[in-house]
NUNU-606307 format. One record per residue (C-alpha): x, y, z; residue in three letters; chain; residue number from 1. Coordinates in steps of 0.02 Angstrom, whole numbers, padded with zeros to 5 digits. Each point is the difference from the previous one (the first is absolute). Example, Ala and Ser with C-alpha at 12.3 -4.5 7.8 and 13.67 -1.06 7.14 Angstrom:
2
+--------+--------+--------+------+------+-----+
:   east :  north :     up : code : unit : pos :
+--------+--------+--------+------+------+-----+
:  00615 : -00225 :  00390 :  ALA :    A :   1 :
:  00069 :  00172 : -00033 :  SER :    A :   2 :
+--------+--------+--------+------+------+-----+
***
This chain:
76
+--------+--------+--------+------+------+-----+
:   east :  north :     up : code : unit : pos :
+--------+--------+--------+------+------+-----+
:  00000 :  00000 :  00000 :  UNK :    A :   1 :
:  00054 :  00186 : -00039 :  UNK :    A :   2 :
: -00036 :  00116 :  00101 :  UNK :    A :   3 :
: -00008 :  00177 : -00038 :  UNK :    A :   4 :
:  00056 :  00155 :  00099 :  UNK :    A :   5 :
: -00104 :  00147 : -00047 :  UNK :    A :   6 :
:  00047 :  00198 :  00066 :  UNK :    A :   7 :
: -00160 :  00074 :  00053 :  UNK :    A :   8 :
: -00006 :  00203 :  00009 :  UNK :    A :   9 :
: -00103 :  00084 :  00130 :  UNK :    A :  10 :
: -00143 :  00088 : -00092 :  UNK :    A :  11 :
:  00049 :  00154 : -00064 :  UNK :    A :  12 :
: -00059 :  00164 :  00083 :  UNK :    A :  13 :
: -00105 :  00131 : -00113 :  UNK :    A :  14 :
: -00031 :  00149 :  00021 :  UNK :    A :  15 :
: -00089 :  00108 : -00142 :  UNK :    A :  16 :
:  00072 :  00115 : -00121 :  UNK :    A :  17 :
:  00179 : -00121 :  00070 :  UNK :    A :  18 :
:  00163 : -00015 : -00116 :  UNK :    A :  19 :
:  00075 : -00166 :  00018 :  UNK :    A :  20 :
:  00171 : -00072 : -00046 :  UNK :    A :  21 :
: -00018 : -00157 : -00085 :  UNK :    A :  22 :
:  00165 : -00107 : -00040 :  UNK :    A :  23 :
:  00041 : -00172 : -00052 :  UNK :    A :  24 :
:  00187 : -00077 : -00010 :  UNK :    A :  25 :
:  00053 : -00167 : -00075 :  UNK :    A :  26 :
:  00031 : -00135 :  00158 :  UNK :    A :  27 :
:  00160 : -00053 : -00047 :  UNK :    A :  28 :
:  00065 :  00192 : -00080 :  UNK :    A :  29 :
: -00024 : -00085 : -00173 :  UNK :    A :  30 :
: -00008 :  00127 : -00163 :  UNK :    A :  31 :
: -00165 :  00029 : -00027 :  UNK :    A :  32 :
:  00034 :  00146 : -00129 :  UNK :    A :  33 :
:  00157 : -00049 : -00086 :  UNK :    A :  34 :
: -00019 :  00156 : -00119 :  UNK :    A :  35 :
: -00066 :  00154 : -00048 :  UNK :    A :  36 :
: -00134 : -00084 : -00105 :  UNK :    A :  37 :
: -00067 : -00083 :  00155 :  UNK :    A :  38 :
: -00003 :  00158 :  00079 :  UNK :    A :  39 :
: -00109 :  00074 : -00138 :  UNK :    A :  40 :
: -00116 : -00136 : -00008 :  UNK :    A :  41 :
: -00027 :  00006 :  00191 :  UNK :    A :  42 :
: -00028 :  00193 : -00015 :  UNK :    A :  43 :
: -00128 : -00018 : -00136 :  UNK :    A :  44 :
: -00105 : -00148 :  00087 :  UNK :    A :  45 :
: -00005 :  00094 :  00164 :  UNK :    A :  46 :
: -00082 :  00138 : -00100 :  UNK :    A :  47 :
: -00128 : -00101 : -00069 :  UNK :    A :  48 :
: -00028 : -00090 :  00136 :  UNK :    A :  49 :
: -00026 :  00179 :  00124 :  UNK :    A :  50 :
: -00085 :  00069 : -00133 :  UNK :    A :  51 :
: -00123 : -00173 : -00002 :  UNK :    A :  52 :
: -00011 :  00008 :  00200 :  UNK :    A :  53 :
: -00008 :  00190 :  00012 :  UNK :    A :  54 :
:  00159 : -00005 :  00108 :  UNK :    A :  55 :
:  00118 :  00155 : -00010 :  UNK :    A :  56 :
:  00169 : -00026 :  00015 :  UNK :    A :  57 :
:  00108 :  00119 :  00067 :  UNK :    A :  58 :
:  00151 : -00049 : -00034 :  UNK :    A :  59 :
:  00092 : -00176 : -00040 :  UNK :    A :  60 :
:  00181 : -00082 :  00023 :  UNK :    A :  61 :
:  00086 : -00144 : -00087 :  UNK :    A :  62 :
:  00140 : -00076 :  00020 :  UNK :    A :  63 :
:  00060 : -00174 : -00057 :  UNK :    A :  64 :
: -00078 : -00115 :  00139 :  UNK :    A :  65 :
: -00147 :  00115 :  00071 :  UNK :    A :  66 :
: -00097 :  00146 : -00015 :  UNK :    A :  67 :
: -00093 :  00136 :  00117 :  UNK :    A :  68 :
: -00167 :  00132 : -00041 :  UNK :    A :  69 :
: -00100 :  00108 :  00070 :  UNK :    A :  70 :
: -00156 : -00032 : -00037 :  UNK :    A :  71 :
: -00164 :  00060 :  00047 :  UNK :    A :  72 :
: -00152 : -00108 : -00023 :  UNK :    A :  73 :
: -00191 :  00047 : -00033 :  UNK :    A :  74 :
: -00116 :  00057 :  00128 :  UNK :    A :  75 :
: -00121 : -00171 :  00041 :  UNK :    A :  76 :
+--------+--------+--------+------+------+-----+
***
């Protein structure tokens, strides 16, 4: 049998009209955006996808194995 180790968060606090930093970073510190054209095509699919959501983004970092925002979501 396997068993599997999951990471639970606490629930995230919200409070309206909030600003959050969102990040993600590769577990092991792999390249996830081994060039320039990776970092284009990330750029362009987080617009589409804010722009689907109505999420503004504030500003955005990449660098080879992660990435941060600031993004604000809709009101709900």
């Amino acid at each position: 049998m396997i068993a599997v180790l999951m990471m639970l968060r606490p629930l995230r606090i919200e409070y309206p009209d909030a600003w959050y930093h969102v990040m993600n970073r590769e577990r092991r510190a792999d390249v996830i955006f081994p060039g320039a054209q990776n970092y284009d095509l990330f750029n362009e699919l987080l617009k589409e996808i804010a722009g689907m959501w109505t999420i503004r983004i504030a500003a955005n970092g990449l660098m080879p194995d992660h990435y941060h925002m600031l993004a604000h979501p809709p009101r709900s």
